[in-house]
C-alpha positions as CSV (number, residue, x, y, z in Angstrom):
1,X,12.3,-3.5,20.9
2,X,10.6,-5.4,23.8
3,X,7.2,-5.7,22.5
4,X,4.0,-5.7,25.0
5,X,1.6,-8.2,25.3
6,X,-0.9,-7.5,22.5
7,X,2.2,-6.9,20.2
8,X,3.0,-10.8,20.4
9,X,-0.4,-11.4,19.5
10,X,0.4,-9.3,16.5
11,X,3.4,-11.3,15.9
12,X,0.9,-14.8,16.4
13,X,-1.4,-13.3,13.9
14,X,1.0,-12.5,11.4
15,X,2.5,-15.9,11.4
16,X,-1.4,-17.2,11.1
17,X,-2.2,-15.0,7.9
18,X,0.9,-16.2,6.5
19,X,-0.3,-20.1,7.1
20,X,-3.2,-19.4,5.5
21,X,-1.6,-19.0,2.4
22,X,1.6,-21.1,2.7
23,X,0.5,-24.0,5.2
24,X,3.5,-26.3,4.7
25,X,5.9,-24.8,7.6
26,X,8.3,-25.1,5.6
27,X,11.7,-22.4,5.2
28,X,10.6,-18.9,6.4
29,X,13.2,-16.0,5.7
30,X,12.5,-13.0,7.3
31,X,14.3,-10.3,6.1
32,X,15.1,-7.1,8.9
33,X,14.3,-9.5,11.7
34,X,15.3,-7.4,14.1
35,X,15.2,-9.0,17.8
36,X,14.0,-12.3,16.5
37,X,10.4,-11.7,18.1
38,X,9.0,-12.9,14.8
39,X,11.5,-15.5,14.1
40,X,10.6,-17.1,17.5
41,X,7.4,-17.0,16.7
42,X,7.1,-19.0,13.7
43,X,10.1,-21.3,14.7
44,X,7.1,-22.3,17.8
45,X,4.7,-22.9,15.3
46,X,7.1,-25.6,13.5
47,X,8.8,-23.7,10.9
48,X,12.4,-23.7,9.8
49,X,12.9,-19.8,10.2
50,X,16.1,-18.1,9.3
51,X,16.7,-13.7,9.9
52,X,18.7,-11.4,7.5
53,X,20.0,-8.1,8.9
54,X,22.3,-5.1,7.8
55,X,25.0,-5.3,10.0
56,X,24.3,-2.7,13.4
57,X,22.9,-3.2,16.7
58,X,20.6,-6.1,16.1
59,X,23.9,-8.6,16.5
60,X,24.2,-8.0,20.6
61,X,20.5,-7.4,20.9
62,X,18.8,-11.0,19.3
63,X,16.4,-13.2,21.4
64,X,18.9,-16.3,22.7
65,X,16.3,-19.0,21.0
66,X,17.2,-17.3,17.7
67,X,20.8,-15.6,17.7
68,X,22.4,-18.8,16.0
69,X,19.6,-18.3,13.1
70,X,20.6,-14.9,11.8
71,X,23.0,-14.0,9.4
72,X,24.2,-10.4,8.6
73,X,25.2,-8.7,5.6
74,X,27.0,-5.1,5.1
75,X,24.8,-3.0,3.1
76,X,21.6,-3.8,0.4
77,X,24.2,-5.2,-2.1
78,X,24.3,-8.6,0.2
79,X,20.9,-9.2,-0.8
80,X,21.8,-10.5,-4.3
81,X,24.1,-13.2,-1.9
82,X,20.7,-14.7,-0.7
83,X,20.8,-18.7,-1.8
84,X,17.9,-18.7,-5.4
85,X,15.0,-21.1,-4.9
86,X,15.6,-21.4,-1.2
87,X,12.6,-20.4,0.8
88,X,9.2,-21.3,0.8
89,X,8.2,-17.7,2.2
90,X,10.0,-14.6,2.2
91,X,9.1,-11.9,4.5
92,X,9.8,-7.9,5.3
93,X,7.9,-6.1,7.6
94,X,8.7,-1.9,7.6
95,X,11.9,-2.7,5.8
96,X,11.3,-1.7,2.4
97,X,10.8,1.8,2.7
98,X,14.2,2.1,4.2
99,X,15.9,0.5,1.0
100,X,17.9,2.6,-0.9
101,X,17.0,0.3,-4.3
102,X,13.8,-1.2,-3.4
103,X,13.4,-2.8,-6.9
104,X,16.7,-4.5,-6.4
105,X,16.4,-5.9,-3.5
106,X,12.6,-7.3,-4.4
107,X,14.3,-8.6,-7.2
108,X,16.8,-11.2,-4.7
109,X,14.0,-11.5,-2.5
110,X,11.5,-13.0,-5.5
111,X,14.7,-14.9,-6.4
112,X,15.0,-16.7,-2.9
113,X,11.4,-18.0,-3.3
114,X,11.0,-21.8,-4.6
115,X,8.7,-22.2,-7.4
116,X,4.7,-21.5,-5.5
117,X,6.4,-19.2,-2.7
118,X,5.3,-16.7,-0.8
119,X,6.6,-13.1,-0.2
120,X,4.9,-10.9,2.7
121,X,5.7,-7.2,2.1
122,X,4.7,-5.1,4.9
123,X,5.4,-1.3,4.7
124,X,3.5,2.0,4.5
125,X,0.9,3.0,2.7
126,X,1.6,6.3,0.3
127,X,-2.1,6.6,-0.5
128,X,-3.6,6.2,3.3
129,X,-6.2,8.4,4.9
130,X,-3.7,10.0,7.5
131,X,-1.1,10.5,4.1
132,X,-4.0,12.4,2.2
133,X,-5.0,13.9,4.9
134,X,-1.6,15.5,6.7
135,X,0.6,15.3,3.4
136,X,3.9,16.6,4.6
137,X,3.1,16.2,7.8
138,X,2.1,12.6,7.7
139,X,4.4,10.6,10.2
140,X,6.0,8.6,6.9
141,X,7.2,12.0,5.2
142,X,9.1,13.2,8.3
143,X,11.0,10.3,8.8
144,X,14.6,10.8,7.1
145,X,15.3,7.1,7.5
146,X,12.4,6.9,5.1
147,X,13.5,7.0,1.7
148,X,10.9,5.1,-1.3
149,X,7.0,5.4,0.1
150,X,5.0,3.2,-2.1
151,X,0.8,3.5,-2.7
152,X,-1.0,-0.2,-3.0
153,X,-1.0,0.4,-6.7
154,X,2.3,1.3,-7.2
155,X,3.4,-1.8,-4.8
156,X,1.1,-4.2,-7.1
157,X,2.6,-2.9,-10.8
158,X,6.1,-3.3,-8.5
159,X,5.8,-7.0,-7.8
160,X,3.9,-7.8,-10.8
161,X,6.6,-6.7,-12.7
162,X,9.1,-9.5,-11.1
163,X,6.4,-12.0,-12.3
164,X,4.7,-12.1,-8.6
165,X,1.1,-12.8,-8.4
166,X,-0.7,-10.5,-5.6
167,X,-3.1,-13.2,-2.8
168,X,-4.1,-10.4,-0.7
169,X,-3.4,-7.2,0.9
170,X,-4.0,-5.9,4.2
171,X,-4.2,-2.1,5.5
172,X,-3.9,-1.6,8.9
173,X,-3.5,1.0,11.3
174,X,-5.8,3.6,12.4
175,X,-7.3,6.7,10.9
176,X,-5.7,10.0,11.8
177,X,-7.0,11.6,15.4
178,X,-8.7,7.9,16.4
179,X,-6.6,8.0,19.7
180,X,-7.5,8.3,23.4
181,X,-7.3,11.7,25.0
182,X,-8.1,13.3,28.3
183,X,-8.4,11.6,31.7
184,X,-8.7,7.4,31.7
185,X,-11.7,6.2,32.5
186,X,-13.2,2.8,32.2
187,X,-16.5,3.7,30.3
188,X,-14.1,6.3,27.6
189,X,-11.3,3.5,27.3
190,X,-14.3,1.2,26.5
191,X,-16.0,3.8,24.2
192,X,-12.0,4.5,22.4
193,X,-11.9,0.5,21.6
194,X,-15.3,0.7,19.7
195,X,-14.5,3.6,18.0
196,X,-10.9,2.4,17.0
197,X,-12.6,-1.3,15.9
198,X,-15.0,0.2,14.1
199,X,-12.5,2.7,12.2
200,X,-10.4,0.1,11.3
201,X,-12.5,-1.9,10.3
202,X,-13.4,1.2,7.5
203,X,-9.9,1.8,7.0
204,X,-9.1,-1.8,6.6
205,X,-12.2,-2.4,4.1
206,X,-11.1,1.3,2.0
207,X,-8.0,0.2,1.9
208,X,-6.8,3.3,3.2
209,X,-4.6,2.4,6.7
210,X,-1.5,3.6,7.2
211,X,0.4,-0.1,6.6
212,X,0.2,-2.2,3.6
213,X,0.4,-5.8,4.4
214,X,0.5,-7.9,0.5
215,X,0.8,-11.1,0.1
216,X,1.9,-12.4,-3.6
217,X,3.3,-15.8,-4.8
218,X,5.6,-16.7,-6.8
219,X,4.2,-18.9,-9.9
């Protein structure tokens, strides 16, 4: 994963949501790291980032400014391994839905956090417009490496249930069919963009994009 330009914004604007809530810098965990991209990212910003990752091809692949900041583990049991009351922010971004127990492994994650932390869950959104709107079809459901899809409400009775108090949530993404077709032009790629900031901006306000970003702290 080398990601473009406008992706490391993403990246910049994902570490800025998460000072909003948690503006100390302190110990970030992120947990399916990855490259590093994010990890490098936050570590430029001044915090004290560490990465968690199943043991595979991330080990030869990590950013150099990161690969001495990443520890590995065999499988979801290693999650339960995680230090308790370590981390001032834990966070997973399109990780969950590949867990085989999500519940357990929220339960180690929530356990990691010190007393006031924060936990970023990123991960698709079960009731979206595009999941209503293809069912079986939807990108999500044809994914085999895809196991536990979760809707917002579902995700909040989840983490309320380990004692987490949702902040905020997020739903990104685009509607279904909001892409650019035919021949590039500069007035259609200009027309696409207003369209696409406009429809997630109704998406984002409905709640109904294809990612769920929540935020929830720990009391």
């Amino acid at each position: 994963f080398d990601p473009a330009p406008g992706e490391l914004d993403a990246l910049a604007a994902k570490v800025r949501r998460i000072e909003r809530c948690s503006p100390g810098r302190g110990d970030l965990l992120e947990i399916g790291c990855g490259r590093g991209w994010l990890l490098s990212q936050a570590r430029r910003c001044g915090w004290n980032a560490r990465g968690l990752e199943i043991e595979g091809s991330a080990r030869s692949h990590l950013l150099p400014e990161v690969s001495g900041s990443v520890d590995f583990i065999a499988g979801e049991g290693g999650f339960a391994g995680i230090e308790a009351s370590r981390y001032d922010v834990v966070c997973s971004y399109q990780v969950f839905e590949h867990l085989l127990d999500p519940a357990a492994a929220l339960a180690s994650w929530v356990r990691a956090l010190r007393p006031g932390g924060l936990l970023v869950l990123d991960t698709p959104n079960a009731g979206s417009l595009g999941a209503r709107v293809h069912g079986r079809r939807w990108i999500h459901h044809t994914r085999a490496e895809h196991f536990t899809l979760f809707t917002l409400r579902a995700l909040r009775g989840l983490l309320r249930a380990h004692g987490m108090r949702v902040l905020g949530v997020q739903a990104g993404g685009a509607p279904p069919g909001c892409a650019a077709t035919g021949r590039p032009s500069a007035r259609r790629i200009l027309r696409f963009r207003g369209l696409a900031r406009a429809a997630r901006a109704l998406v984002r306000g409905f709640g109904l994009g294809d990612s769920l970003e929540i935020m929830a702290r720990k009391p």
